[in-house]
RODO-2510 file (C-alpha; in nm, 4 decimals, decimal comma):
residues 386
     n   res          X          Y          Z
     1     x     0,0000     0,0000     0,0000
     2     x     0,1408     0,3499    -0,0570
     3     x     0,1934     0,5123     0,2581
     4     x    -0,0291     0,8295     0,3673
     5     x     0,2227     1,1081     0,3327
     6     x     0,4156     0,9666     0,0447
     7     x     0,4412     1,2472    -0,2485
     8     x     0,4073     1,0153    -0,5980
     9     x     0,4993     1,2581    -0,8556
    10     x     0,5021     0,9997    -1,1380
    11     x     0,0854     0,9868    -1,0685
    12     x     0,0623     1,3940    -1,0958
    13     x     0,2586     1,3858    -1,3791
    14     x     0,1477     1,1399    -1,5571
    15     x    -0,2347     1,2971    -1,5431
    16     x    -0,0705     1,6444    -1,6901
    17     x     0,0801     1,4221    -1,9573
    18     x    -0,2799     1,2819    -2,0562
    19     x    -0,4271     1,6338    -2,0164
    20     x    -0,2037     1,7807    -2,2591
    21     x    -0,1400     1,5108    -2,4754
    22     x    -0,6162     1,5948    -2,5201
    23     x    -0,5047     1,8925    -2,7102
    24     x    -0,2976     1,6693    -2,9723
    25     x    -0,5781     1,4150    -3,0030
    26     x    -0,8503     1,7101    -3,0794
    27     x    -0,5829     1,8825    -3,3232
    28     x    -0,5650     1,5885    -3,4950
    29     x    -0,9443     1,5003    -3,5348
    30     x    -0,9256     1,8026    -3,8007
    31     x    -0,7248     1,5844    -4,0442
    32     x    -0,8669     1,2366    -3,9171
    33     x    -1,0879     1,1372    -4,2656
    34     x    -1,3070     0,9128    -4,0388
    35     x    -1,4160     1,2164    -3,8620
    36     x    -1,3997     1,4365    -4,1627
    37     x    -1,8559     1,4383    -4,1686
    38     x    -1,8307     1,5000    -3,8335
    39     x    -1,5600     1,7514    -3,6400
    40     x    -1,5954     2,0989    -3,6209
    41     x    -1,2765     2,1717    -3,8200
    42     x    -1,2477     1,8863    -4,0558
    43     x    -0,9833     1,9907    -4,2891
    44     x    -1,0096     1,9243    -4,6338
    45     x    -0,6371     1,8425    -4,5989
    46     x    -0,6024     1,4464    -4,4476
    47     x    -0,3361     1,2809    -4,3149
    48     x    -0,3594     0,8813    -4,2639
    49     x    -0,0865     0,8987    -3,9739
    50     x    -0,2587     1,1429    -3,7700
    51     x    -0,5827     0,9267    -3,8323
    52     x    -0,3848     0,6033    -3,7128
    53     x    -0,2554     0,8677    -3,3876
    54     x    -0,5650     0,9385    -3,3269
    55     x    -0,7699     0,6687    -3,3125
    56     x    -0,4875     0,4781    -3,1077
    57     x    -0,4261     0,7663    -2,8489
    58     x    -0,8440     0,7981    -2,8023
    59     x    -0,8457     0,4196    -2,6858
    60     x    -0,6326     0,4396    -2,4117
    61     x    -0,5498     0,8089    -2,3091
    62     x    -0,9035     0,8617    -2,0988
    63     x    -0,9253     0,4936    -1,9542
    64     x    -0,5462     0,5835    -1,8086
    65     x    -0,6821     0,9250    -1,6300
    66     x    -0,9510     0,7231    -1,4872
    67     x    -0,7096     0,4943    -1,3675
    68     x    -0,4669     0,7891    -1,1811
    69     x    -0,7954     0,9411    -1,0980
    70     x    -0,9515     0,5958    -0,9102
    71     x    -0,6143     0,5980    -0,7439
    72     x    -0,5783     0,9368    -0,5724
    73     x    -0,9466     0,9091    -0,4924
    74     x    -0,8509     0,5757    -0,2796
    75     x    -0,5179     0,8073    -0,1372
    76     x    -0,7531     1,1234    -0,0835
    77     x    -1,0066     0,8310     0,1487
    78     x    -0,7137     0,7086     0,3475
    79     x    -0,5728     1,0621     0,3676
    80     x    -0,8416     1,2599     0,4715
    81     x    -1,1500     1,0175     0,5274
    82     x    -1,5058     0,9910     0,3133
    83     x    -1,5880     1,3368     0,3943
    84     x    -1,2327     1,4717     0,3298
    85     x    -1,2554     1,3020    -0,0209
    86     x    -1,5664     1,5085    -0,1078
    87     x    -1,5074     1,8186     0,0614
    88     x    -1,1892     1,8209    -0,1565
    89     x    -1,3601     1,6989    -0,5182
    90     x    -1,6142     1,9469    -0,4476
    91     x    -1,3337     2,2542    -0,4745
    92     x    -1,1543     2,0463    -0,7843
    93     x    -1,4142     1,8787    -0,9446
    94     x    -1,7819     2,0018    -0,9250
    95     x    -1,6395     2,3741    -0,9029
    96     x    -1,4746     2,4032    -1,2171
    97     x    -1,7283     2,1980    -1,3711
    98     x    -1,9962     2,4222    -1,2337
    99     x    -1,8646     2,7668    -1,3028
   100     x    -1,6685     2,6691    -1,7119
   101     x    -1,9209     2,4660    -1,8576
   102     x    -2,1761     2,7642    -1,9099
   103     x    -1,8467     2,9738    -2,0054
   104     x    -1,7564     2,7063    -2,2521
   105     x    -2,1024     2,6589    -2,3796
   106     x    -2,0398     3,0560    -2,4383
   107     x    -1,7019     3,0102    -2,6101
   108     x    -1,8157     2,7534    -2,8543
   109     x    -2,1322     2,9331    -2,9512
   110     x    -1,8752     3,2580    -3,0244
   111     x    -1,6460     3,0166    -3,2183
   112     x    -1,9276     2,8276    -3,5100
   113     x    -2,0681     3,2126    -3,5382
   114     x    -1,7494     3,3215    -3,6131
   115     x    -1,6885     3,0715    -3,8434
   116     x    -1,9950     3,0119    -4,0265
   117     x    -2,0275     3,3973    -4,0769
   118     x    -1,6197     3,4358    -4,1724
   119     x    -1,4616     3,0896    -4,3105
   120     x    -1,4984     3,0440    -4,6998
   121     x    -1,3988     2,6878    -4,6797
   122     x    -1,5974     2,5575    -4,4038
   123     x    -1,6119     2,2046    -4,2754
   124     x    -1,9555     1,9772    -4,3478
   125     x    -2,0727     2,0479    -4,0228
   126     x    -2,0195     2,4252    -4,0247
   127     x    -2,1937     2,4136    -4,3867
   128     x    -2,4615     2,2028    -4,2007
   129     x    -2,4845     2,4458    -3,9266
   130     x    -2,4927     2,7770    -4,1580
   131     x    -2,8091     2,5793    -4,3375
   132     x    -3,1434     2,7224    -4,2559
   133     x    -3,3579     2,4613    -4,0942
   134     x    -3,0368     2,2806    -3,9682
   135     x    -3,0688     1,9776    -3,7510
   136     x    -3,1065     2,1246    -3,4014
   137     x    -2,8618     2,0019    -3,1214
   138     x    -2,9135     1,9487    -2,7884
   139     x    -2,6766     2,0818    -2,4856
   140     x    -2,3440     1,8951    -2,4645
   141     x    -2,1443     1,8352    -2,1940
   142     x    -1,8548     1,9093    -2,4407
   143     x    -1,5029     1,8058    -2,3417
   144     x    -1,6021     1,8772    -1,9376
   145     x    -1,8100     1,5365    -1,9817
   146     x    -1,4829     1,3561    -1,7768
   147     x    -1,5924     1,5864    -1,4575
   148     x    -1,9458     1,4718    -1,4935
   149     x    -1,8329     1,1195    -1,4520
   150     x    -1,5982     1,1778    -1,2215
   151     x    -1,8859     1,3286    -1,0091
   152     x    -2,0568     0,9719    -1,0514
   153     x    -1,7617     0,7552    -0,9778
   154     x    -1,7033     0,9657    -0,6123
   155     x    -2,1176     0,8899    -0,5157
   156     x    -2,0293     0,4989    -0,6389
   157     x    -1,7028     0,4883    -0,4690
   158     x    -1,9127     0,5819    -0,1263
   159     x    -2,2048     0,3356    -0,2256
   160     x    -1,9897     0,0550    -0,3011
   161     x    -1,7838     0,1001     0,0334
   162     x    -2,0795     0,0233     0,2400
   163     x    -2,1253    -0,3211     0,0618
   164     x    -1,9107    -0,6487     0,1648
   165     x    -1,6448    -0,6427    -0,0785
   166     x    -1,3686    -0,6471     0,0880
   167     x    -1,2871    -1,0232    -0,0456
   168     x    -1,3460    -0,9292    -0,4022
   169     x    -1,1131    -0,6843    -0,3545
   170     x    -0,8292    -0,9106    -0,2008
   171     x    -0,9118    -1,1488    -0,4625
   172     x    -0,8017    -0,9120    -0,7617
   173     x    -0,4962    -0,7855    -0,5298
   174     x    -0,3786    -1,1303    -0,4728
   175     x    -0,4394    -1,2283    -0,8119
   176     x    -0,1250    -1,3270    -1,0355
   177     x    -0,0160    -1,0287    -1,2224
   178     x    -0,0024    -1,2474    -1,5805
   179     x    -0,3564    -1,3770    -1,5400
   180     x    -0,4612    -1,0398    -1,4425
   181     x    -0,3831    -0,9100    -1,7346
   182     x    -0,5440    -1,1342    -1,9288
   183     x    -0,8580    -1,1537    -1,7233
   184     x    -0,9362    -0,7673    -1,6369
   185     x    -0,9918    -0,6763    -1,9515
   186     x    -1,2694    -0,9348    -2,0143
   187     x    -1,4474    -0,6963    -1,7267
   188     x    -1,4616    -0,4012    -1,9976
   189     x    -1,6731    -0,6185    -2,2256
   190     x    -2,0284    -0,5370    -2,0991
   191     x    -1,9641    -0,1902    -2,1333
   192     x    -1,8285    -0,2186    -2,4523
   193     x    -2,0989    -0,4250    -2,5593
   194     x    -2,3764    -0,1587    -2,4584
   195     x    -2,1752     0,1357    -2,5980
   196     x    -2,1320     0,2516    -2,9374
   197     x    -1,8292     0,0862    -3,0533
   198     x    -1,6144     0,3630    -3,0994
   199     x    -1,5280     0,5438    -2,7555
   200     x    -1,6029     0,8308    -2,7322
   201     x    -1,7124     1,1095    -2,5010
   202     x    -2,0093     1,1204    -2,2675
   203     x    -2,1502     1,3852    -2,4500
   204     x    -2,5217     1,4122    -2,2894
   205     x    -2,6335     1,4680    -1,8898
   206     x    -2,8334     1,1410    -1,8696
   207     x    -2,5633     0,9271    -1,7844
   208     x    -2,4980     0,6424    -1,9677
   209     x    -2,4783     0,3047    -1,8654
   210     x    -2,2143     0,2039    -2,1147
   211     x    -1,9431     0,4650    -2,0050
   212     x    -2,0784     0,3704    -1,6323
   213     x    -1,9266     0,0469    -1,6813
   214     x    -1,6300     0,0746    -1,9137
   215     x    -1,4363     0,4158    -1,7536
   216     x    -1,5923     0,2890    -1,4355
   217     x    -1,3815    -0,0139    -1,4471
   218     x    -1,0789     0,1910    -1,4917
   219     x    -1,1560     0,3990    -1,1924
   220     x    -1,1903     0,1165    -0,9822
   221     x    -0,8872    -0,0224    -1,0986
   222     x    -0,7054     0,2778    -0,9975
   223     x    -0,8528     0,2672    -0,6642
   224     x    -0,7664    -0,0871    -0,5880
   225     x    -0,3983    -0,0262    -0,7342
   226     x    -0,3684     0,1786    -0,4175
   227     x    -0,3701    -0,0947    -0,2480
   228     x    -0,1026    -0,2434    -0,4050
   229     x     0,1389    -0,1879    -0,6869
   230     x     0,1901    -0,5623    -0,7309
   231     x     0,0540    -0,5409    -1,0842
   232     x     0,3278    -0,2557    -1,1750
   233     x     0,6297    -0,4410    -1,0085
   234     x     0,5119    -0,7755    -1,1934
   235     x     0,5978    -0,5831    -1,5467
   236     x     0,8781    -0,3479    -1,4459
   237     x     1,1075    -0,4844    -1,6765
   238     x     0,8235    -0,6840    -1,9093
   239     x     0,6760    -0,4258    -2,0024
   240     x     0,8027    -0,3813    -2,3751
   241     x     0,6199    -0,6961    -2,4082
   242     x     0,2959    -0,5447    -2,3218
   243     x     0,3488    -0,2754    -2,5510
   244     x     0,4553    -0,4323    -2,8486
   245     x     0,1537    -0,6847    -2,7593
   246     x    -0,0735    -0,3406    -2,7481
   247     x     0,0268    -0,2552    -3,0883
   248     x     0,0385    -0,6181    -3,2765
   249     x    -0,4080    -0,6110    -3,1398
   250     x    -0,4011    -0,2590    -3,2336
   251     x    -0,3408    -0,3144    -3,6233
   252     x    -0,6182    -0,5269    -3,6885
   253     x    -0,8013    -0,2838    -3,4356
   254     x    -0,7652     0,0154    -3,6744
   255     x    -0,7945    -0,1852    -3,9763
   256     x    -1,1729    -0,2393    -3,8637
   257     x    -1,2485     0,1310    -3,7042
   258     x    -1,3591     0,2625    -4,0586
   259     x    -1,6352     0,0130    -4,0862
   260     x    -1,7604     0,2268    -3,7744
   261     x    -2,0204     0,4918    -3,9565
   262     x    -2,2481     0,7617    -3,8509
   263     x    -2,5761     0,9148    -3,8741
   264     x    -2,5437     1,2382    -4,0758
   265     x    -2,9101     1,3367    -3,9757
   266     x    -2,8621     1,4303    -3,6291
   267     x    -2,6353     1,6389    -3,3902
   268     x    -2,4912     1,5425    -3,2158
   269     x    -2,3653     1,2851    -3,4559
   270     x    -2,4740     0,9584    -3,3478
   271     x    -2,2125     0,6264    -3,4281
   272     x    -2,4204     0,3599    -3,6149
   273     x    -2,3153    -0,0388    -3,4949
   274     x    -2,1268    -0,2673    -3,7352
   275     x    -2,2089    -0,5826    -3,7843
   276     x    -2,1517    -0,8057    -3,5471
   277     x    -1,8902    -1,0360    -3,6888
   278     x    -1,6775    -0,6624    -3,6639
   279     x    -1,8148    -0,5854    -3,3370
   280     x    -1,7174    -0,8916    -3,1471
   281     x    -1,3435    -0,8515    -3,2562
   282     x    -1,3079    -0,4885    -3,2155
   283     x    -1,4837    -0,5056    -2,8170
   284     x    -1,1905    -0,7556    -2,7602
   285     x    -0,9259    -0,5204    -2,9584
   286     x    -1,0873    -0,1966    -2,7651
   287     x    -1,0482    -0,4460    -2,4397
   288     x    -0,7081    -0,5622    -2,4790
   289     x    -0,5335    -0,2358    -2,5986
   290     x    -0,7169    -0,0068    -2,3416
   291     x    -0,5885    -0,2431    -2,0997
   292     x    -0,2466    -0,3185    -2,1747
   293     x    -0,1425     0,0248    -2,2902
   294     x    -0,3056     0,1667    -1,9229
   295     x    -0,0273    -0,0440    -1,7194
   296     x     0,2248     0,0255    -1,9477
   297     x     0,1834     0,4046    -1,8900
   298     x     0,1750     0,3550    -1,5478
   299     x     0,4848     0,1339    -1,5230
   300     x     0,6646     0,4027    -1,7397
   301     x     0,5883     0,6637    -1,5923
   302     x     0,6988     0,5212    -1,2447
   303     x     1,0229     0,4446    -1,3949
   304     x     1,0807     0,7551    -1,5340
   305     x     0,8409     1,0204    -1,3873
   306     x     0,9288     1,0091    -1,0427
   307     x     1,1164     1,2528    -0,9557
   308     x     1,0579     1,5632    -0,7976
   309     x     1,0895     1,7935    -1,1319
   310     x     1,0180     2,1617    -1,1109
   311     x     0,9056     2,2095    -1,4535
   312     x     0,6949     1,9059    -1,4563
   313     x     0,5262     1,9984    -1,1456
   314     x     0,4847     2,3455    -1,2988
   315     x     0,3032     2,1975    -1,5817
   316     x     0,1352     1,9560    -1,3611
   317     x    -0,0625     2,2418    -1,2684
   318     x    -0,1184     2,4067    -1,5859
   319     x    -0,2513     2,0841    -1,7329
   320     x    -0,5545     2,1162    -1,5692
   321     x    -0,6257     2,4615    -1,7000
   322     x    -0,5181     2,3819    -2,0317
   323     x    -0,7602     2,0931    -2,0963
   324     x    -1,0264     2,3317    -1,9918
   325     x    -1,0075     2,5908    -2,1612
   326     x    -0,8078     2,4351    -2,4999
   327     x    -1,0854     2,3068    -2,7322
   328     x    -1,2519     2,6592    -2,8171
   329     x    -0,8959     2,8026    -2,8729
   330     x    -0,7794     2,5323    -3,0994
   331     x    -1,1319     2,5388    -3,2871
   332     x    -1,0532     2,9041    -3,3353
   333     x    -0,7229     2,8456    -3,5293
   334     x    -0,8090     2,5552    -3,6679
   335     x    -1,1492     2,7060    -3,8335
   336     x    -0,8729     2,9853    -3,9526
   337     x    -0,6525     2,7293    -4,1097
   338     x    -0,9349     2,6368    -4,3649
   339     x    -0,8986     2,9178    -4,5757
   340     x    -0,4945     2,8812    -4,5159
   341     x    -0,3076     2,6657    -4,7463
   342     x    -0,0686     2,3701    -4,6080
   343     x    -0,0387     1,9777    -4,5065
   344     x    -0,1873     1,8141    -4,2607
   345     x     0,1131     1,7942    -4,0635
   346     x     0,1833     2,1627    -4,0909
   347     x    -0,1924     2,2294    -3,9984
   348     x    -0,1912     2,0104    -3,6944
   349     x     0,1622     2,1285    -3,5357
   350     x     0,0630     2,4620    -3,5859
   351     x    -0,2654     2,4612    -3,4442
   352     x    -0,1417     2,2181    -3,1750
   353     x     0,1287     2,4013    -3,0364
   354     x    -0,0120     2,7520    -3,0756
   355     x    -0,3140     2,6631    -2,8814
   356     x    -0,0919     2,4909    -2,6197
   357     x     0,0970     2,8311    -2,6144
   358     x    -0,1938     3,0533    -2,5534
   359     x    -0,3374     2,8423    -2,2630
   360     x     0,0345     2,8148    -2,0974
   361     x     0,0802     3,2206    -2,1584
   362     x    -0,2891     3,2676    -2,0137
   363     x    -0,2144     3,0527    -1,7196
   364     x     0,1261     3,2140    -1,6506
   365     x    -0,0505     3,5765    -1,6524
   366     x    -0,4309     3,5189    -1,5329
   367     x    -0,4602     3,1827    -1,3654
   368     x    -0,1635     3,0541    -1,1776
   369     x    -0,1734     3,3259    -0,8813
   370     x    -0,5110     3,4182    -0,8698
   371     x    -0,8503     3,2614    -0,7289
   372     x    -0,9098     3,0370    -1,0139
   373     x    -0,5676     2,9034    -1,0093
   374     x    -0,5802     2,8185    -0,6071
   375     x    -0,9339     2,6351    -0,7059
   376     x    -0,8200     2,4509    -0,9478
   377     x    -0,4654     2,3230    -0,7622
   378     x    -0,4552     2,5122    -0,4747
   379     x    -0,2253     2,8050    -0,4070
   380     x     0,1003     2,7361    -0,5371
   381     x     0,5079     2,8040    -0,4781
   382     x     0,7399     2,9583    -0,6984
   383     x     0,8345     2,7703    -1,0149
   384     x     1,1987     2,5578    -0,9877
   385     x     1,0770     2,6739    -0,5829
   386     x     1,2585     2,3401    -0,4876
***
């Protein structure tokens, strides 16, 4: 078990990686031609790497954060007791939830007005948008929808602490570390099963059972890994094998995604289910790949994230900020860049790393010191401090 005062900055710093590593996975939606019908900024310009980046980061890079997240929920409990736990989500969770999703809402109104009213070469959903008598959409929980969920998992963490698990629990602690591996991920099937195959975001405010179940897993994974980090020490040195056993499931993974399809009729864009004889393989693909690529980020990032790095802890804090308040930003240049010409590649870096800019610069000079910076992390010491 990790011990109650123990700092683990692999576990902060591996969330800030995930956080910022969202504004590379929306950049590169834009030039993804499976989302092409369906993004905001679909570029005309397409790019079958970023489309392979993409669709492999978006398997694994939220089931990780609700790994980390699971975990410091458990460390928060033993910390700071049931009470403690919520008292503290309530400032860092249902807060910021509370007071940027109406901004955001805001934002992203500002941004398709802008565009449909300024953009020559708009996307098919801006030209769907612009159309009069346009499909109407309903309120999205937009890129906040993690929060939401988070909200969930804390009320289901307290409900399932009252019930007599406490053996189940020793059971997967105690559990060999190679059969776990091959037996946790058969636990993301039912979820999988009820979802629509592609994972995506929880977009809407009745909760669904699907993402319930499959992020929920994660979450409780992280909490029980609390307990004990026999799973991590198992594959210390294995773990090459895991990831080169992530990436032989995720070819023919990939190879199947475009058979995935969607309604055009409706917005939110709705995924339509492949046949079965697709389905079956790609749950077990989705399973596998979530899975294995989730411990090996967490064994890497113990081996190499540890330490006690000013800069990282610096952007430790930012990332939180940044995944906030990045989508409407990158929207913004990336609805520019239509009329702009350039590759794919020159599109995405450009829109990536100026949008990462602007959200560093406006946490540097509005955020970091000020009341929405101490509610977000708390207040905070110098940079390089230590």
């Amino acid at each position: 078990m990790t011990t109650t005062n123990e700092r683990l900055h692999y576990m902060d710093n591996l969330r800030a990686i995930i956080m910022i590593i969202g504004v590379f996975y929306h950049a590169a939606l834009a030039y993804n031609a499976s989302w092409s019908s369906i993004w905001f900024s679909a570029d005309t310009v397409q790019s079958l790497s970023l489309e392979l980046f993409s669709d492999f980061l978006h398997v694994w890079r939220m089931p990780i954060f609700f790994v980390v997240s699971g975990f410091f929920t458990a460390m928060l409990i033993q910390r700071r007791g049931m009470g403690g736990m919520f008292k503290n989500r309530f400032l860092r969770v249902f807060s910021p939830f509370v007071i940027f999703w109406p901004l955001l809402l805001v934002a992203y109104y500002v941004a398709f007005l802008w565009a449909i009213g300024n953009i020559e070469n708009k996307s098919a959903i801006l030209e769907l948008m612009a159309m009069p008598g346009a499909p109407e959409g309903t309120i999205s929980l937009m890129h906040l929808w993690f929060l939401y969920y988070l909200m969930i998992f804390y009320v289901l963490t307290w409900v399932f602490r009252q019930l007599p698990l406490t053996k189940i629990k020793n059971a997967i602690v105690e559990m060999n570390p190679l059969l776990a591996i091959m037996v946790l991920p058969l636990f993301l099937i039912p979820g999988l099963t009820l979802s629509v195959i592609h994972i995506r975001g929880l977009l809407t405010f009745t909760p669904e059972i699907w993402g319930i179940l499959f992020f929920g897993m994660f979450f409780a994974y992280g909490y029980i890994l609390f307990s004990s980090s026999r799973l991590l020490d198992y594959f210390d040195r294995s773990w090459p094998i895991l990831f080169i056993t992530a990436l032989v499931i995720s070819a023919p993974m990939l190879y199947m995604f475009p058979a995935i399809s969607f309604d055009p009729n409706r917005i939110p864009f709705e995924f339509i289910q492949p046949d079965w004889n697709i389905r079956i393989p790609l749950i077990l693909c989705i399973a596998y790949v979530a899975t294995l690529m989730s411990v090996v980020g967490l064994v890497v990032a113990k081996k190499i994230l540890n330490g006690n790095n000013g800069f990282m802890r610096y952007m430790s804090d930012a990332s939180y900020w940044i995944y906030i308040v990045h989508v409407p930003i990158l929207l913004m240049i990336q609805f520019w860049l239509l009329d702009q010409e350039g590759g794919a590649a020159y599109k995405f870096l450009f829109s990536s790393f100026s949008t990462l800019l602007i959200c560093l610069i406006s946490y540097v000079l509005l955020v970091r010191w000020s009341p929405i910076g101490w509610l977000l992390n708390g207040k905070r010491k110098p940079l390089f401090s230590n």
